[in-house]
C-alpha positions as CSV (number, residue, x, y, z in Angstrom):
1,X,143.9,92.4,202.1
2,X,141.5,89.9,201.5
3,X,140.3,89.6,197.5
4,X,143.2,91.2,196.2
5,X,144.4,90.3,193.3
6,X,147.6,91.2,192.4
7,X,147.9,93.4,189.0
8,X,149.2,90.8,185.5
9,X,153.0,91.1,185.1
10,X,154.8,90.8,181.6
11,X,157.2,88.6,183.7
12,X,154.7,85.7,184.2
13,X,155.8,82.3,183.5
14,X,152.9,81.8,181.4
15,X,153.7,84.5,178.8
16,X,157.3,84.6,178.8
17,X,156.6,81.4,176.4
18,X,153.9,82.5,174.0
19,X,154.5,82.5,170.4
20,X,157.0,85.6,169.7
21,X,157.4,87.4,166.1
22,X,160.4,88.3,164.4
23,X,161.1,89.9,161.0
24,X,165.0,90.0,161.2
25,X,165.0,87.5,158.3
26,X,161.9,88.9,156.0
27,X,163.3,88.3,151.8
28,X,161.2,90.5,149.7
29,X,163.2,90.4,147.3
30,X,162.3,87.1,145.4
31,X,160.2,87.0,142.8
32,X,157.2,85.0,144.7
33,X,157.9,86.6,147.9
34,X,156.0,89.6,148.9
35,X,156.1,93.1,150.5
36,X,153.8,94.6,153.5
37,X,152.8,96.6,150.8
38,X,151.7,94.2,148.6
39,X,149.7,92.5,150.7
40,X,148.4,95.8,151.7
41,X,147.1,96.3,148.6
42,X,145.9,92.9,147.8
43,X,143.9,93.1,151.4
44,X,146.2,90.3,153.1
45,X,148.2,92.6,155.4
46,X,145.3,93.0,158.4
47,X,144.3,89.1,157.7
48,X,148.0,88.4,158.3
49,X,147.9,90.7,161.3
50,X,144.8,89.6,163.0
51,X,145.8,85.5,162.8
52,X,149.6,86.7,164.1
53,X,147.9,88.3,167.4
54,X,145.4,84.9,167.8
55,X,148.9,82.7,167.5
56,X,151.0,85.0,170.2
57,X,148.4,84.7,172.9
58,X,149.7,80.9,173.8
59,X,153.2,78.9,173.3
60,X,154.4,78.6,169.6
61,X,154.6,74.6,170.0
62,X,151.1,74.1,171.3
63,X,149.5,75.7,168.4
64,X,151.1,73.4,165.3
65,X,148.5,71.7,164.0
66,X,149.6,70.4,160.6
67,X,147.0,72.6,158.7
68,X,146.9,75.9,159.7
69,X,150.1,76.4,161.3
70,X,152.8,73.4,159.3
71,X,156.2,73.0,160.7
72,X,158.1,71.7,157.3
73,X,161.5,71.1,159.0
74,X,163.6,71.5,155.9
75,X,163.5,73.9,153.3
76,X,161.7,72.2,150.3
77,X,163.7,70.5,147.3
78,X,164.3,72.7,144.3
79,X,161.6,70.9,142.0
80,X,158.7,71.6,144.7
81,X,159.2,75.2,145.9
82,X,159.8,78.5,143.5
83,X,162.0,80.0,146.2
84,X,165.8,80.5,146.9
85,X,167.4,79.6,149.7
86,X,168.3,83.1,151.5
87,X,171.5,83.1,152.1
88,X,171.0,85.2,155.1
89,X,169.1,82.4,156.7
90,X,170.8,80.1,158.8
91,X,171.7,76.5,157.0
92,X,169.6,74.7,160.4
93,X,166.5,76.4,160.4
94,X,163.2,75.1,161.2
95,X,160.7,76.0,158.3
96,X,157.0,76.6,159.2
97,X,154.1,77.8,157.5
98,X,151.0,80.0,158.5
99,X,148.3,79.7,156.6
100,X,146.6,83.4,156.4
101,X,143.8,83.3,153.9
102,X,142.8,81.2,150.4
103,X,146.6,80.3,149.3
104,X,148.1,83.3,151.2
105,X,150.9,81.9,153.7
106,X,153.8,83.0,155.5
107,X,156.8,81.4,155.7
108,X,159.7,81.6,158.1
109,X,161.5,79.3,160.6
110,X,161.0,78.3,164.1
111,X,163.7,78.8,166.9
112,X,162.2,78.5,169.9
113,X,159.0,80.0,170.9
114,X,159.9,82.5,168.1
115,X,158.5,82.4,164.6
116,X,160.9,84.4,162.1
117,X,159.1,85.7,159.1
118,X,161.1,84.9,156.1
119,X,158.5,85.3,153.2
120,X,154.7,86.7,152.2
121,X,153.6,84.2,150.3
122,X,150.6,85.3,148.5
123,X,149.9,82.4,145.8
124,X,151.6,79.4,148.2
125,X,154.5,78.9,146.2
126,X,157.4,77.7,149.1
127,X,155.7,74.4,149.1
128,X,154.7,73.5,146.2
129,X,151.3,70.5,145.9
130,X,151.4,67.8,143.4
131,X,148.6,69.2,141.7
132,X,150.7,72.8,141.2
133,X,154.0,70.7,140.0
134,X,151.8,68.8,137.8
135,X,152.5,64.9,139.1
């Protein structure tokens, strides 16, 4: 059969590493952290949804690029960030940011080519600046 092409298979090396999405740890209970429907209603939700799909077309590691998509490593001292620790979160994790739109972020942890979503961010308040902490 000359010219065929064999049909795309979800199997293929290529996208068995793309960036992956998990929720398993999302905290909306803190009180800078945020619900899907808050950012619903502040018009973040379909921002958040339309950068997500643009990150899981490729590997999670290839797309870190220190502005739009941070990888922090630890979780932020108490005197820089207004969130808890969750205590459902494991003590290694890997924390990343995504920026989304103006200070909107979201926060999670790295494992693999897995991002888990730990917190909507709307006003950027994980990892605090030195202009937001005053110094």
């Amino acid at each position: 059969m000359a010219g065929y092409k064999s049909k795309q298979s979800v199997n293929d090396s290529y996208r068995a590493s793309n960036f992956k999405l998990s929720f398993q740890y999302l905290d909306t209970t803190q009180k800078y952290g945020s619900s899907f429907k808050d950012w619903q209603q502040a018009g973040l939700l379909s921002h958040a949804m339309e950068t997500l799909k643009g990150y899981c077309c490729s590997p999670l590691m290839g797309q870190v690029d220190g502005d739009k998509f941070a990888i922090y490593g630890s979780f932020p001292p108490k005197d820089k960030t207004m969130f808890e620790y969750p205590k459902h979160v494991p003590e290694d994790a890997n924390w990343a940011r995504i920026h989304i739109n103006g200070s909107a972020v979201i926060i999670g942890h790295i494992v693999g080519d897995t991002f888990h979503v730990v917190f909507l961010d709307k006003t950027h308040k994980f990892w605090l600046t030195r202009k937001e902490t005053g110094k």
